[in-house]
C-alpha positions as CSV (number, residue, x, y, z in Angstrom):
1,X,37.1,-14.5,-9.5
2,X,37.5,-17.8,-7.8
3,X,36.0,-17.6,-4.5
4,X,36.1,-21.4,-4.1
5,X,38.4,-21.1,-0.8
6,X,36.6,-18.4,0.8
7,X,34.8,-19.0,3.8
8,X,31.4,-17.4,3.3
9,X,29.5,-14.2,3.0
10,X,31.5,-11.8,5.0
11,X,34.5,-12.8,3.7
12,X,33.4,-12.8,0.0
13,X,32.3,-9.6,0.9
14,X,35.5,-8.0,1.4
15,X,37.4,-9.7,-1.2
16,X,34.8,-8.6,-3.7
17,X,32.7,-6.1,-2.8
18,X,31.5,-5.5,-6.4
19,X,29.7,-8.8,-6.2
20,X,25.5,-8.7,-6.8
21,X,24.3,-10.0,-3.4
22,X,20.7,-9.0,-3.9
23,X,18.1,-8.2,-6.0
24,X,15.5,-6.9,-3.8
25,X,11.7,-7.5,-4.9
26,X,11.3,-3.9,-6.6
27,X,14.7,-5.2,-8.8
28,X,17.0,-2.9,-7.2
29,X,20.3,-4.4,-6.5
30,X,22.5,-4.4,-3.4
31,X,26.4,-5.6,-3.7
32,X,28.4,-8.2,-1.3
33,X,30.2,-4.6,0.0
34,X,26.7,-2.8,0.4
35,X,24.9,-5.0,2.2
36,X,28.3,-5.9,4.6
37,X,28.4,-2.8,5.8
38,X,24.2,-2.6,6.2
39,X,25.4,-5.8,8.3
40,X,27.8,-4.6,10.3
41,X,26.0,-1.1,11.0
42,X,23.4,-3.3,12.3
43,X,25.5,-5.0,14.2
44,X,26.9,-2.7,16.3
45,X,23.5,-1.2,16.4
46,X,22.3,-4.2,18.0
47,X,25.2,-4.3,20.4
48,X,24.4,-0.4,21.1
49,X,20.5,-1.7,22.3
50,X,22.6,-3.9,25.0
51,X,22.3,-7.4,23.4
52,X,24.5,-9.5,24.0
53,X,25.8,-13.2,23.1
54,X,22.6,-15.6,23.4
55,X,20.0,-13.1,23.3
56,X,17.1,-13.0,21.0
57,X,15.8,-10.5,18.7
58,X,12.7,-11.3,16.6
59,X,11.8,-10.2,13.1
60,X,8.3,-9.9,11.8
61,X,9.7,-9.0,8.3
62,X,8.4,-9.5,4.9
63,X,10.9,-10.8,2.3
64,X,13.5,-8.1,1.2
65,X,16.9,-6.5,2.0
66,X,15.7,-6.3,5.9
67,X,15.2,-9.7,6.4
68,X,18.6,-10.5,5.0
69,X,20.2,-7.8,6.8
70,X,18.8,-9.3,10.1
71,X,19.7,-12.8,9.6
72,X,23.3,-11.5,8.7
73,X,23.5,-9.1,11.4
74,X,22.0,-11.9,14.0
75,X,24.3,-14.1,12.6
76,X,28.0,-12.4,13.4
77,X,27.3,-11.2,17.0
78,X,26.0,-14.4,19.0
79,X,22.1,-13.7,18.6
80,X,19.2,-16.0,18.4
81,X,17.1,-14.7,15.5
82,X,13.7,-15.6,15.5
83,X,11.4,-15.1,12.2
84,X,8.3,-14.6,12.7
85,X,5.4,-15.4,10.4
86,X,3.5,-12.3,9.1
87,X,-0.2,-13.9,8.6
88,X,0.0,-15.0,12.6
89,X,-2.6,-13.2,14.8
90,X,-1.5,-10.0,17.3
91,X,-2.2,-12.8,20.2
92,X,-0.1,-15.5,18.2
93,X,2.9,-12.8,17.4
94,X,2.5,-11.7,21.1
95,X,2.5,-15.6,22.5
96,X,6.0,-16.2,20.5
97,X,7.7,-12.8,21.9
98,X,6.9,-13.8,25.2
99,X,8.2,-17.6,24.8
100,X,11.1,-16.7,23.0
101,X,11.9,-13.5,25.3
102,X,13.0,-11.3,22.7
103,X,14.9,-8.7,23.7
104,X,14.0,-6.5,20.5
105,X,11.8,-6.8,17.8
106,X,12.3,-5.3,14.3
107,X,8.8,-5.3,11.9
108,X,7.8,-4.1,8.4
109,X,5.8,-1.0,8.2
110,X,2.6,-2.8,8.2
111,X,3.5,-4.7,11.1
112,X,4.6,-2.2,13.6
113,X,3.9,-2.5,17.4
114,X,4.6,-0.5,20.5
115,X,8.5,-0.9,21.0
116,X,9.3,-2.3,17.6
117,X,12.2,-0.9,15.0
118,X,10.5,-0.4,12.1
119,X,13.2,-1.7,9.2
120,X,16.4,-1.5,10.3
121,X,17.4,2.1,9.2
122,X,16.7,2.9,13.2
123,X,19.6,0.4,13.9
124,X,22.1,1.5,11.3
125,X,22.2,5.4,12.0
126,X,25.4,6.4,13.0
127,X,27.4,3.3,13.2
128,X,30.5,2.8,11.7
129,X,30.0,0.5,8.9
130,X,33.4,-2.2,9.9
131,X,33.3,-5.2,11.5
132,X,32.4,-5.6,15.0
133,X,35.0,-7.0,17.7
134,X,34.5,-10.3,19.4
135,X,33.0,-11.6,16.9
136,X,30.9,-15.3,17.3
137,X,28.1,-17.2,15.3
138,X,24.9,-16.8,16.0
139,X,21.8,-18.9,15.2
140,X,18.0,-19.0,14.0
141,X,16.0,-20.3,16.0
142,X,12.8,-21.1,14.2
143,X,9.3,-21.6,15.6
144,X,7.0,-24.7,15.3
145,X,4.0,-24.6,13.1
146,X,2.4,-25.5,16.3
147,X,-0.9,-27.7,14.4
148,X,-0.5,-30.1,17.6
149,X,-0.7,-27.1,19.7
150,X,1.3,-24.0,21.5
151,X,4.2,-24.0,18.7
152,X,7.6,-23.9,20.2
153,X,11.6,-22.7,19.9
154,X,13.5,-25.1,18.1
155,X,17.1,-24.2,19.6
156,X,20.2,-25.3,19.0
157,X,23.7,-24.7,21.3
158,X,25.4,-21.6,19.8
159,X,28.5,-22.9,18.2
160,X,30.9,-20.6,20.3
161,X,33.3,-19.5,17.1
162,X,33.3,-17.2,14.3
163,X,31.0,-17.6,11.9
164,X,33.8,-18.3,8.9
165,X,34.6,-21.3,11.1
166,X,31.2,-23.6,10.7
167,X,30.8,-22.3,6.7
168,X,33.3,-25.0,5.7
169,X,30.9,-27.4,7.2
170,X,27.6,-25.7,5.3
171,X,29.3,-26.0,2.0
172,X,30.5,-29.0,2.4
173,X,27.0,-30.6,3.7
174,X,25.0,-28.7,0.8
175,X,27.7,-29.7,-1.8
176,X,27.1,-33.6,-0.6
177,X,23.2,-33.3,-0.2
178,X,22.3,-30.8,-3.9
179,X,25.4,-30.3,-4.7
180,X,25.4,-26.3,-4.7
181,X,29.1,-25.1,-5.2
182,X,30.5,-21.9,-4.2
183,X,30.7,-19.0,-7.3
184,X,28.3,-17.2,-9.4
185,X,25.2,-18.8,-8.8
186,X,21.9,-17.6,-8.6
187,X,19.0,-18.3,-6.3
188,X,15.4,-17.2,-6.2
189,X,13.7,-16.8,-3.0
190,X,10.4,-18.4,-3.6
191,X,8.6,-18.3,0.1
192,X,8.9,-16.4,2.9
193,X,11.8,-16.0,4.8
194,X,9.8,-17.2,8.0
195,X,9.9,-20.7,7.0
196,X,12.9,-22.7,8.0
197,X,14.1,-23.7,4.4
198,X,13.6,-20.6,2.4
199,X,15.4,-18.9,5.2
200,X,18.4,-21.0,5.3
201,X,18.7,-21.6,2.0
202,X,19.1,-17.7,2.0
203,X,22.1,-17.8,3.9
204,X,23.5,-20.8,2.4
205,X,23.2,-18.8,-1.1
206,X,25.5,-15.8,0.3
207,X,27.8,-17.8,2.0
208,X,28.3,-19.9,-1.4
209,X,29.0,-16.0,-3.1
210,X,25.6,-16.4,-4.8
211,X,23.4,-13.6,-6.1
212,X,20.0,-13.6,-3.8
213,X,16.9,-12.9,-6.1
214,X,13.8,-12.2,-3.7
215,X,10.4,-12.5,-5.5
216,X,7.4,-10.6,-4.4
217,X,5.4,-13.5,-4.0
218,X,4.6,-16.9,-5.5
219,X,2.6,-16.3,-8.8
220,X,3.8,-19.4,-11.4
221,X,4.4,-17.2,-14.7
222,X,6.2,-14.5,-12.7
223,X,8.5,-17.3,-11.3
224,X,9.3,-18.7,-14.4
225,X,9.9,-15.3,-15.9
226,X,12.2,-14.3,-13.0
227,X,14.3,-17.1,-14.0
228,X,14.8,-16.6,-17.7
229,X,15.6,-12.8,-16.8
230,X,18.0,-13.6,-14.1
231,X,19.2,-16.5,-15.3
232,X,18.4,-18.1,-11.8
233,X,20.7,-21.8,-11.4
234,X,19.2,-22.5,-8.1
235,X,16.4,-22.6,-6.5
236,X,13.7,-24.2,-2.9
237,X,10.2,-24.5,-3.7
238,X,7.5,-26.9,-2.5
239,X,5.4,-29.4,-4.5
240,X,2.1,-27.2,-4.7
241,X,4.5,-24.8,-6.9
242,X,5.2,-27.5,-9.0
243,X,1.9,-28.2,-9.4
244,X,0.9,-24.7,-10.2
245,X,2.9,-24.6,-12.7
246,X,2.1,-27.3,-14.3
247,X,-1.7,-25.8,-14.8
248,X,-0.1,-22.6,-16.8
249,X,-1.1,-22.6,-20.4
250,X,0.7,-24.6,-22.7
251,X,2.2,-21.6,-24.6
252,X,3.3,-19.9,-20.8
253,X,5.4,-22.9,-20.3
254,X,6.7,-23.0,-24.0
255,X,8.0,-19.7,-23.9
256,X,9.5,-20.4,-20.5
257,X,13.5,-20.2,-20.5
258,X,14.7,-22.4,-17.5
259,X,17.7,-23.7,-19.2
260,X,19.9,-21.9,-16.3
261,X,18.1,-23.8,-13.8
262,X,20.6,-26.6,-12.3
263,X,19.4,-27.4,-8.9
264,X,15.7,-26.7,-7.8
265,X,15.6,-28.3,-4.4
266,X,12.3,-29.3,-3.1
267,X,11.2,-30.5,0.7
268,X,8.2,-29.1,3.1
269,X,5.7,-31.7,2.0
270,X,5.6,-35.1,-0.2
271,X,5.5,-34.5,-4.0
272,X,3.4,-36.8,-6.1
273,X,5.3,-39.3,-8.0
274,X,3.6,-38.1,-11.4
275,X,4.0,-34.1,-10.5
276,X,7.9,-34.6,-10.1
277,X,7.9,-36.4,-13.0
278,X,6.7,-33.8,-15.2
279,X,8.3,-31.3,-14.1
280,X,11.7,-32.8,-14.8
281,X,10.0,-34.0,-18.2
282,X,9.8,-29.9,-18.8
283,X,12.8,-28.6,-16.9
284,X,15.3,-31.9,-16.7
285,X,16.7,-33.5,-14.2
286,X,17.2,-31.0,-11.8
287,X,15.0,-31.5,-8.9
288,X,16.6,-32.3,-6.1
289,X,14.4,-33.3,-2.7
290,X,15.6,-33.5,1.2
291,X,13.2,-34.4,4.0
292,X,13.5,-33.7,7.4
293,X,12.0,-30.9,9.7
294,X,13.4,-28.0,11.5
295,X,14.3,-30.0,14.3
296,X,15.8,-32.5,12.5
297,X,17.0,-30.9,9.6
298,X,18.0,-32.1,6.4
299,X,17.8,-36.0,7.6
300,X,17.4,-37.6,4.2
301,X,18.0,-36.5,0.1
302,X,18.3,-37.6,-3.2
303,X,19.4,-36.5,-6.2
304,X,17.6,-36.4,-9.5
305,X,18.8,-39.5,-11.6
306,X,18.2,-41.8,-8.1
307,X,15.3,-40.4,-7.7
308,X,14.3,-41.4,-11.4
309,X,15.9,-45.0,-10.4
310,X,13.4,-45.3,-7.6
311,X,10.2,-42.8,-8.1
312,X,8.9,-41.7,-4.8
313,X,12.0,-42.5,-2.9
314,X,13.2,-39.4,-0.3
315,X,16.5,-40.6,-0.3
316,X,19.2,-42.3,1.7
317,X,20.2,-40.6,4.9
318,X,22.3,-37.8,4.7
319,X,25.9,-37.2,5.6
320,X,26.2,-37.6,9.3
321,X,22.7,-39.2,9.8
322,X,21.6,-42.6,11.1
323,X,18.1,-43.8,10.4
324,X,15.6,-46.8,11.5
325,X,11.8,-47.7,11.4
326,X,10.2,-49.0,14.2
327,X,7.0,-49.8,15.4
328,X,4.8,-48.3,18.4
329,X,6.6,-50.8,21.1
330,X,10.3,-49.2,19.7
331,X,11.5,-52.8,17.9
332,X,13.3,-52.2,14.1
333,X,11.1,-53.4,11.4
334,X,12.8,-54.9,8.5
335,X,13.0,-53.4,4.9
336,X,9.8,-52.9,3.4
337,X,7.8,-52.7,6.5
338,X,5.9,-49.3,7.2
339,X,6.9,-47.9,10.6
340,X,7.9,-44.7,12.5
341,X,10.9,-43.1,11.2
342,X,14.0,-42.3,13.8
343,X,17.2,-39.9,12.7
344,X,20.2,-39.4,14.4
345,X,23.0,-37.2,13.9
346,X,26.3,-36.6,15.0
347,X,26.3,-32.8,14.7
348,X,23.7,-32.2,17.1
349,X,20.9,-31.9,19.5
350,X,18.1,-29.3,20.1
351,X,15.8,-28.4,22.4
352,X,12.4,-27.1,22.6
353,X,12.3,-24.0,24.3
354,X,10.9,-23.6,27.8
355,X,9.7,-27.4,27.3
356,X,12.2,-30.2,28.0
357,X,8.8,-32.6,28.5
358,X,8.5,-32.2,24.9
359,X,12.1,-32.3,24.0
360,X,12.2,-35.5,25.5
361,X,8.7,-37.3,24.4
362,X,10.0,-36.4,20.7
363,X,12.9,-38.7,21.4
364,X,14.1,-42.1,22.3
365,X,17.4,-42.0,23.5
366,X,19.6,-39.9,20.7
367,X,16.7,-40.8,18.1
368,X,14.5,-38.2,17.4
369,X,10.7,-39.1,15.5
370,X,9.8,-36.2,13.2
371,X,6.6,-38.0,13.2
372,X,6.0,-39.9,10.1
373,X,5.4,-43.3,8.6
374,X,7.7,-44.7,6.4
375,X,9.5,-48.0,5.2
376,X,13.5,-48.6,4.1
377,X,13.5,-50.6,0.6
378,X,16.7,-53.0,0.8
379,X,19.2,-50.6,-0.5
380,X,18.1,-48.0,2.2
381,X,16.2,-46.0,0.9
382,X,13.2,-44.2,2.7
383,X,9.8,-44.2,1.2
384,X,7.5,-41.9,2.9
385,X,4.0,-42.8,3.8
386,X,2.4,-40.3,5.5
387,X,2.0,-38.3,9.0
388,X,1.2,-40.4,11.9
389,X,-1.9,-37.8,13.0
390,X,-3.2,-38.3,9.4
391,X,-3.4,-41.9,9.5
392,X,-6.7,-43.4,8.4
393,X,-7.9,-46.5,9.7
394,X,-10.9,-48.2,8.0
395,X,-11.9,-51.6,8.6
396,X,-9.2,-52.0,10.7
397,X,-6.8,-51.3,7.5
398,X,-4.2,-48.5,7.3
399,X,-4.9,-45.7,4.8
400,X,-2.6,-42.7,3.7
401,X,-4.1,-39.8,2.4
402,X,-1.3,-38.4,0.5
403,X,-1.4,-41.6,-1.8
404,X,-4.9,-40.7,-2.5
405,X,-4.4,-37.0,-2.7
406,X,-1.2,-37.8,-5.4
407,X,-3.7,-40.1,-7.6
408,X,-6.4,-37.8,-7.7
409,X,-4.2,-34.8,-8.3
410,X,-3.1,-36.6,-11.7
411,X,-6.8,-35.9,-12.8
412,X,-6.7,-32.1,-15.0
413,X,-10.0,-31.3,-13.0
414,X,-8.1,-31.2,-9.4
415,X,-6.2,-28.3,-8.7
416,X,-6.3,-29.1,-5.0
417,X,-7.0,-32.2,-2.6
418,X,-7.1,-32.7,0.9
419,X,-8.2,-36.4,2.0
420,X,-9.5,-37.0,5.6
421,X,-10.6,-39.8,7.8
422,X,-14.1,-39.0,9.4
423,X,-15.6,-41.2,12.1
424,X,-18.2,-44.2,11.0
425,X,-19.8,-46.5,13.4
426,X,-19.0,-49.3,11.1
427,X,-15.8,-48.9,9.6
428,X,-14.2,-46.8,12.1
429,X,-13.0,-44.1,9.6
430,X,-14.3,-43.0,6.1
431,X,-12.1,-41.7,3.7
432,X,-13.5,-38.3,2.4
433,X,-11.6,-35.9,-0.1
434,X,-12.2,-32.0,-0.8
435,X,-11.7,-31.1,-3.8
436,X,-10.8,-27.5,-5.3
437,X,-11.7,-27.9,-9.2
438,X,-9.5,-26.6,-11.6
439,X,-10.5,-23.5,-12.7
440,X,-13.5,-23.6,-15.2
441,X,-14.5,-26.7,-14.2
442,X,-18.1,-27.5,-12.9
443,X,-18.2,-29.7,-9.7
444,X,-21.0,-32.1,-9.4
445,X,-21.9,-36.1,-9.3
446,X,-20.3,-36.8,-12.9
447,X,-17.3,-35.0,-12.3
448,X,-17.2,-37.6,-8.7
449,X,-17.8,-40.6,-10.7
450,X,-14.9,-39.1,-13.1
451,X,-12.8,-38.8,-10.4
452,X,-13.3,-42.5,-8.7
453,X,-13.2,-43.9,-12.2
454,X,-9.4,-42.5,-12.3
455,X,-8.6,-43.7,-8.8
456,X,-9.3,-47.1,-10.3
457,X,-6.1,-48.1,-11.6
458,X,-4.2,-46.2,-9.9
459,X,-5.2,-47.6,-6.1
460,X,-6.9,-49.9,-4.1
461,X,-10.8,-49.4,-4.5
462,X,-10.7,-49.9,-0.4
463,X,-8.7,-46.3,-0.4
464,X,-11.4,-44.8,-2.8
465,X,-13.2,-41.7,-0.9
466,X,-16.8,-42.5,0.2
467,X,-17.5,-39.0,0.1
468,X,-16.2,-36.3,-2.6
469,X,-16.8,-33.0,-2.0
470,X,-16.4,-29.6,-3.5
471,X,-14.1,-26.4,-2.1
472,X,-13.8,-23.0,-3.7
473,X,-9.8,-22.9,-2.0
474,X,-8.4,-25.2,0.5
475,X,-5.9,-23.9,3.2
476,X,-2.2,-24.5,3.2
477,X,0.6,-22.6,4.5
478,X,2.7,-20.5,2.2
479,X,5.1,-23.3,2.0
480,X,2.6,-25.4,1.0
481,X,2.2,-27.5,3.8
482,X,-1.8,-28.7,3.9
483,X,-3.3,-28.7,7.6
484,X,-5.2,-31.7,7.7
485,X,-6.1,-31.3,11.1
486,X,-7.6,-27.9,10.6
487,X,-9.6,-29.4,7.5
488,X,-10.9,-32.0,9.4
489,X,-11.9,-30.2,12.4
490,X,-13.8,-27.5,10.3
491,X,-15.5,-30.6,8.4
492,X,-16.5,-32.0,11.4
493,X,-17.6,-28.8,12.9
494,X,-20.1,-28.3,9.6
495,X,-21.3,-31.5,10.2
């Protein structure tokens, strides 16, 4: 069936309710029709609690059918849905229900608290199972990873119409930026559905008539056998993924079937030049990368073969978005020139919740700084190099860490690398990186000169580490993201 001209998930729904919508992480399935009417029982269920248009409900779900049916349900009825990270603390959960003032709060089993819908069975009983009146899009607001303290609501002005109204504009956007297409696609969920991508690139995948394919977690073989099974054509994953699987045993990957794969998307944190490359070397050119944040959203992208044209490129901006580089005093830098990176777009603003200070020391006039360094080559493309809080200065000379961290990750002794600046009288910074060995690998002083005999020609010897030292595991979110702060402060603190 062509579902080209449909606009989205509820109406795919109707017109083919036969459709696979989910494949839930114990492999039972769940059609377009099934889940509609889980939707729309919610729904009224939610209506029935007394919520109404620009309220918030919160979800501390784990990935499966609930955390769909939320985002769905949210989604039709005028609601701000807020996911809410699982590992966070009872005081960290509590702080975000009281910022975001959620209204309700619907958990998993093993994260039930007093007042909570556990699931949403609770919220489905009894309803009729059509579509609701009146009804209006609603919108996720997501929450901060807070690393430079209290994290906050990113929240956008509800759009005020039907949700079959703004999926043109999704479709469209996702078609120009990784050119997904609407039809019988398939898309593994890779991360939790907390995280701003891996959530939205849920809904994106439904409203494009996609079949949803929820993994129970991250392992690299049970990906990449979750893809040849399902034949899986579309994918979000971060670069620590790639690199994980690039440590599988040579026969693993062999055996591997990815031909389906079409687009794998990747964004969350910068990917080595030489990781990308070998994953397309093994899977083809089919990695596609955006960068932005959650309050900026998909800012920049590029597509595999310019990506090829110009490794470690993030792109040109995307549709609808403006971008400069300037310096700390706000003046543009030319091409070529490392600066702070600005975005604009013309479909929107957002505010921090509760915090307009912050709202407006993110910006400068419609520009918004998601708070990296970068440079535009002369064709305009944006060349990341690194977060403005990780900056190293060493005798008086800027220093990334992720360039380090990328050259020493090409080295089949590294599984993991975090590089940090630490105080020095003289120099003002050192460079020190923590290493996580590769498993079976004995850490020691030949391994170290190993290691800076690699960096050789592949950077500066003034961006060599001073200090290598060994970690059993190094921290990073479940999207990958690697807290430098965190690591510095508990080096510091062992000092």
């Amino acid at each position: 069936m062509d579902i080209s001209a449909l606009p989205g998930f509820y109406a795919i729904a109707e017109a083919d309710p036969g459709r696979i919508a989910v494949i839930d992480t114990d492999e039972s399935q769940v059609t377009y029709g099934d889940l509609l009417a889980r939707v729309n029982q919610v729904s009224h269920g939610l209506r029935a609690r007394g919520l109404g248009v620009g309220d918030v409900v919160a979800g501390v779900l784990p990935n499966g059918l609930d955390a769909v049916v939320m985002l769905m349900a949210t989604g039709q009825i005028g609601l701000y849905y807020v996911p809410i990270n699982w590992h966070l603390t009872e005081p960290e959960v509590a702080y975000i229900l009281g910022d975001c003032d959620a209204k309700l709060v619907v958990t998993g089993a093993a994260y039930s608290r007093p007042g909570a819908e556990i699931g949403t069975d609770g919220l489905a009983g009894g309803q009729p199972s059509g579509a609701p009146e009146d009804r209006t899009a609603g919108a996720v607001m997501w929450y901060t990873s807070g690393t430079t303290g209290f994290p906050k609501g990113v929240q956008r002005p509800l759009p005020g119409a039907e949700p079959e109204s703004i999926v043109p504009l999704y479709t469209w956007f996702l078609g120009e930026v990784v050119e997904l297409r609407p039809g019988d696609g398939v898309h593994l969920v890779t991360s939790p559905m907390y995280h701003s991508a891996p959530c939205a690139h849920t809904q994106f995948a439904l409203h494009f008539g996609h079949t949803v394919v929820i993994a129970p977690r991250f392992e690299p073989a049970s990906i990449l056998e979750l893809i040849g099974r399902h034949r899986v054509t579309n994918a979000m994953m971060v670069p620590t993924m790639f690199h994980r699987m690039l440590q599988l045993p040579e026969e693993v990957r062999r055996r591997s079937d990815v031909s389906s794969l079409q687009q794998v998307i990747h964004t969350a944190a910068a990917c080595p030049v030489a990781v990308k490359q070998q994953i397309m070397d093994w899977w083809g050119p089919v990695l596609y990368e955006y960068y932005g944040s959650t309050e900026s959203t998909i800012a920049f992208s590029v597509k595999p073969h310019d990506w090829l044209a110009r490794p470690g490129t993030v792109g040109k901006p995307a549709p609808t978005f403006e971008a400069r580089i300037l310096d700390e005093a706000g003046a543009e830098l030319p091409p070529g020139e490392p600066g702070l990176v600005y975005v604009k777009s013309s479909l929107g603003t957002f505010e921090y919740r509760k915090d307009p200070a912050k709202t407006a020391a993110s910006m400068r006039g419609e520009w918004y700084a998601p708070g990296d360094i970068g440079y535009l080559d002369k064709e305009g493309f944006l060349f990341l190099c690194d977060r403005r809080t990780d900056l190293i200065v060493s005798g008086g000379v800027n220093i990334y860490p992720a360039e380090i961290e990328a050259a020493l990750l090409e080295h089949p002794a590294v599984a993991d690398v975090a590089v940090i600046g630490v105080p020095d009288e003289e120099w003002g910074h050192n460079v020190v990186a923590l290493i996580e060995p590769s498993e079976g690998v004995t850490p020691g002083p030949e391994l170290s000169a190993e290691l800076l005999e690699h960096c050789g020609p592949r950077i500066a010897r003034f961006k060599h580490p001073k200090v290598i030292e060994y970690r059993e595991t190094l921290p990073r979110t479940p999207t990958g993201k690697l807290s430098r702060s965190k690591v510095r402060q508990a080096y510091l603190d062992a000092l």
